[in-house]
PyMOL CGO cylinders between C-alpha atoms (Angstrom):
from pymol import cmd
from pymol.cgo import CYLINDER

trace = [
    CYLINDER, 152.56, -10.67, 3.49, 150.45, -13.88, 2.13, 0.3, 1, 1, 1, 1, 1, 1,
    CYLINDER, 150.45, -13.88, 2.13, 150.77, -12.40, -1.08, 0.3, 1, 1, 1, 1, 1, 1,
    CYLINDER, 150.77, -12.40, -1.08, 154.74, -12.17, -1.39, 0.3, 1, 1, 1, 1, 1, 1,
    CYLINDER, 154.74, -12.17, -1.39, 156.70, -15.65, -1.52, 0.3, 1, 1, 1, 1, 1, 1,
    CYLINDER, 156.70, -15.65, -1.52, 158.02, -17.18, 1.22, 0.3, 1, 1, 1, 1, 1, 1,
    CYLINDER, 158.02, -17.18, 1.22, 161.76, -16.38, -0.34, 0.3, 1, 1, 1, 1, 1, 1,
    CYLINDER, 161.76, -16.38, -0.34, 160.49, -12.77, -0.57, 0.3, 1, 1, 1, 1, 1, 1,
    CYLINDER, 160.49, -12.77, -0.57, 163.31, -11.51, 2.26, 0.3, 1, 1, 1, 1, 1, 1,
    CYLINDER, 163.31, -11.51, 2.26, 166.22, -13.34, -0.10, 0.3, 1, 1, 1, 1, 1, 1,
    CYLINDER, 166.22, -13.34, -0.10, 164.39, -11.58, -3.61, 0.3, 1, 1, 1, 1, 1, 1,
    CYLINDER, 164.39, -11.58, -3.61, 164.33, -8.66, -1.99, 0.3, 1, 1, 1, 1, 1, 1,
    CYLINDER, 164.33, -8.66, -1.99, 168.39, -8.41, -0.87, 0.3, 1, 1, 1, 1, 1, 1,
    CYLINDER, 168.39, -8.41, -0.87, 169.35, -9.89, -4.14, 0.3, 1, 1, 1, 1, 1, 1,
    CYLINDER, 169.35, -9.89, -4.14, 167.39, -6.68, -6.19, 0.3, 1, 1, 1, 1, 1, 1,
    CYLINDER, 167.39, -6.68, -6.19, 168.95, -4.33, -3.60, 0.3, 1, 1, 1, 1, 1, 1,
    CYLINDER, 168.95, -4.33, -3.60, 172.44, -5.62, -3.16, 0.3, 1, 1, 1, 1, 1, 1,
    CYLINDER, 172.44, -5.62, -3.16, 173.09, -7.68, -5.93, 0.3, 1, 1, 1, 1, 1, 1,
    CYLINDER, 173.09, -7.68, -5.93, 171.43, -6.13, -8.57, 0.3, 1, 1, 1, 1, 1, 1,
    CYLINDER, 171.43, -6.13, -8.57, 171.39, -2.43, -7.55, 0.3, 1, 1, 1, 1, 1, 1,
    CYLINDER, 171.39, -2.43, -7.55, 174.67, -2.38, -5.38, 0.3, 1, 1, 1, 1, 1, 1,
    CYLINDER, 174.67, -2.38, -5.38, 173.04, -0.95, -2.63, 0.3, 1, 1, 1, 1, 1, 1,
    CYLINDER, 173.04, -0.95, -2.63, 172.24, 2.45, -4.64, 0.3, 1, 1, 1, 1, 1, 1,
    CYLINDER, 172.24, 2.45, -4.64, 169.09, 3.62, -6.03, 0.3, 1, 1, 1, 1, 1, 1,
    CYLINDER, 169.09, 3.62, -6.03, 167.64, 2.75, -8.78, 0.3, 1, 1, 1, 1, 1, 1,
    CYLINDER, 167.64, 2.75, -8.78, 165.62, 5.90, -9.37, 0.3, 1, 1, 1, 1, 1, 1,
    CYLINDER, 165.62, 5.90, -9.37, 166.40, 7.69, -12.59, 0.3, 1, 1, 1, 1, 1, 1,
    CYLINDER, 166.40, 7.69, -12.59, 164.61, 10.74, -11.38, 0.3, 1, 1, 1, 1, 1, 1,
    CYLINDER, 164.61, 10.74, -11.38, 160.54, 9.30, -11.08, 0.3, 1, 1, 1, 1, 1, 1,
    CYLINDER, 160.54, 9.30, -11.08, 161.30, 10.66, -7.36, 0.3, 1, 1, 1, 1, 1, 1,
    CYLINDER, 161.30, 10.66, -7.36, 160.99, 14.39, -9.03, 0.3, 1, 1, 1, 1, 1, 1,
    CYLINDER, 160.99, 14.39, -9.03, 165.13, 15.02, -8.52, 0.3, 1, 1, 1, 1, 1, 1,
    CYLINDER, 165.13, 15.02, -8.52, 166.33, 14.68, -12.31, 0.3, 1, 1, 1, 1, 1, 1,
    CYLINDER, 166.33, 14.68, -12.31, 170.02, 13.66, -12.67, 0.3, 1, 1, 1, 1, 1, 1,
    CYLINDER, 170.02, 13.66, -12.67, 172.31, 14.35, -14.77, 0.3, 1, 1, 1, 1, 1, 1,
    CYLINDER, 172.31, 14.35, -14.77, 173.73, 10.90, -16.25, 0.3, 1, 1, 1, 1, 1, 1,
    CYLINDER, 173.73, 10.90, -16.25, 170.38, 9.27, -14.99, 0.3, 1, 1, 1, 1, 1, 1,
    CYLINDER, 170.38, 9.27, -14.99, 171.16, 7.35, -11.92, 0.3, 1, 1, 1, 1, 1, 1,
    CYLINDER, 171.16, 7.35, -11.92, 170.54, 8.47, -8.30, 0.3, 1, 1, 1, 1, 1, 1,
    CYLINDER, 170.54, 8.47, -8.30, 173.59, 8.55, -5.84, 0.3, 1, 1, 1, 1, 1, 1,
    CYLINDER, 173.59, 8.55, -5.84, 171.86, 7.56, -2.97, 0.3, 1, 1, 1, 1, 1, 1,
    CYLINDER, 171.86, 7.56, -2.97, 173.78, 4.70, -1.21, 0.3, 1, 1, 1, 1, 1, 1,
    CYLINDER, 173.78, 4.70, -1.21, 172.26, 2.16, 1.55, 0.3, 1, 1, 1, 1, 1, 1,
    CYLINDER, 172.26, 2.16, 1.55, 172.68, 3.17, 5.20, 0.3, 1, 1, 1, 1, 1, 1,
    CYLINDER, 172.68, 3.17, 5.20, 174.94, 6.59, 4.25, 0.3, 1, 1, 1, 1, 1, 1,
    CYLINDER, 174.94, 6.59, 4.25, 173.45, 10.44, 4.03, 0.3, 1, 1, 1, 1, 1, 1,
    CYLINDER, 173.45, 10.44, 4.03, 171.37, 11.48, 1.12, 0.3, 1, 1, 1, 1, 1, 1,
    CYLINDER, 171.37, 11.48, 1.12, 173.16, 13.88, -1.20, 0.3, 1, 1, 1, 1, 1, 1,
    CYLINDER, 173.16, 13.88, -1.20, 170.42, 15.98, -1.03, 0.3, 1, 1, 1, 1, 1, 1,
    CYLINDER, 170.42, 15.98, -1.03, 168.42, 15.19, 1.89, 0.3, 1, 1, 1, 1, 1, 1,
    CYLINDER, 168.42, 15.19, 1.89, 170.74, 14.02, 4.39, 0.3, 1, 1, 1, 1, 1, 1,
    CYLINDER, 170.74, 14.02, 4.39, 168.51, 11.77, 5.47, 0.3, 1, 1, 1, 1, 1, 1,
    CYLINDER, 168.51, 11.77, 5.47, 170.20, 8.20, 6.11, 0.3, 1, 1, 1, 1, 1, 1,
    CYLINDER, 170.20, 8.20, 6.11, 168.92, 5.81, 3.05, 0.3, 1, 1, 1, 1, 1, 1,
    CYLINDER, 168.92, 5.81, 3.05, 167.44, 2.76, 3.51, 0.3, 1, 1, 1, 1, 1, 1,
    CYLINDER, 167.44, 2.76, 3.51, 166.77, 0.41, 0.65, 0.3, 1, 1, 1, 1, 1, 1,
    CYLINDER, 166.77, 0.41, 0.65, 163.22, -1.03, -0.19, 0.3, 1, 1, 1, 1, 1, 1,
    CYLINDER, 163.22, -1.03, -0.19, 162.35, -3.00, -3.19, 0.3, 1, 1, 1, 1, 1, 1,
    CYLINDER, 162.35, -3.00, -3.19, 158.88, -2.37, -4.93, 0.3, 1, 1, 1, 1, 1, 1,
    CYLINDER, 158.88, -2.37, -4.93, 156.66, -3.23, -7.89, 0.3, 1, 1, 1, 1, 1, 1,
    CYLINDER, 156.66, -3.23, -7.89, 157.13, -0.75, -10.70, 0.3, 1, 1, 1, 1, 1, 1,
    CYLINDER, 157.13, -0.75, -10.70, 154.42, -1.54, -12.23, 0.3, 1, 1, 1, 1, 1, 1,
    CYLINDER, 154.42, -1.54, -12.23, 152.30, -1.60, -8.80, 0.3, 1, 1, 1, 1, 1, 1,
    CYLINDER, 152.30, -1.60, -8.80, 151.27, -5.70, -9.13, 0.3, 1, 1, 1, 1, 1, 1,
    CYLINDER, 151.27, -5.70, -9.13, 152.45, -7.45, -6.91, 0.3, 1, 1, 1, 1, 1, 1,
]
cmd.load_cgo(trace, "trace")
């Protein structure tokens, strides 16, 4: 954790809430193409494909942090 900033919980909320509205971002790098791009997962309701309950993370996409 030494290596995020201290604000990291707050940057993190913002890219998942604000920016992403509390769906995924994936536009099909998780190996389930979409038609019209975006994935319908939503935060804390069933996967459309999984039904697995979806929890938000943020990452790097370029794997640096």
């Amino acid at each position: 954790m030494n290596r995020y900033p201290r604000d990291w919980p707050l940057t993190s909320a913002r890219i998942r809430f604000e920016r992403a509205s509390g769906r995924c971002e994936c536009t099909g790098r998780c190996g389930l193409a979409r038609p019209g791009g975006r994935c319908p997962a939503v935060q804390e309701q069933p996967h459309p494909d999984t039904g697995s309950v979806v929890g938000l993370t943020t990452a790097h996409l370029n794997h640096q942090p």
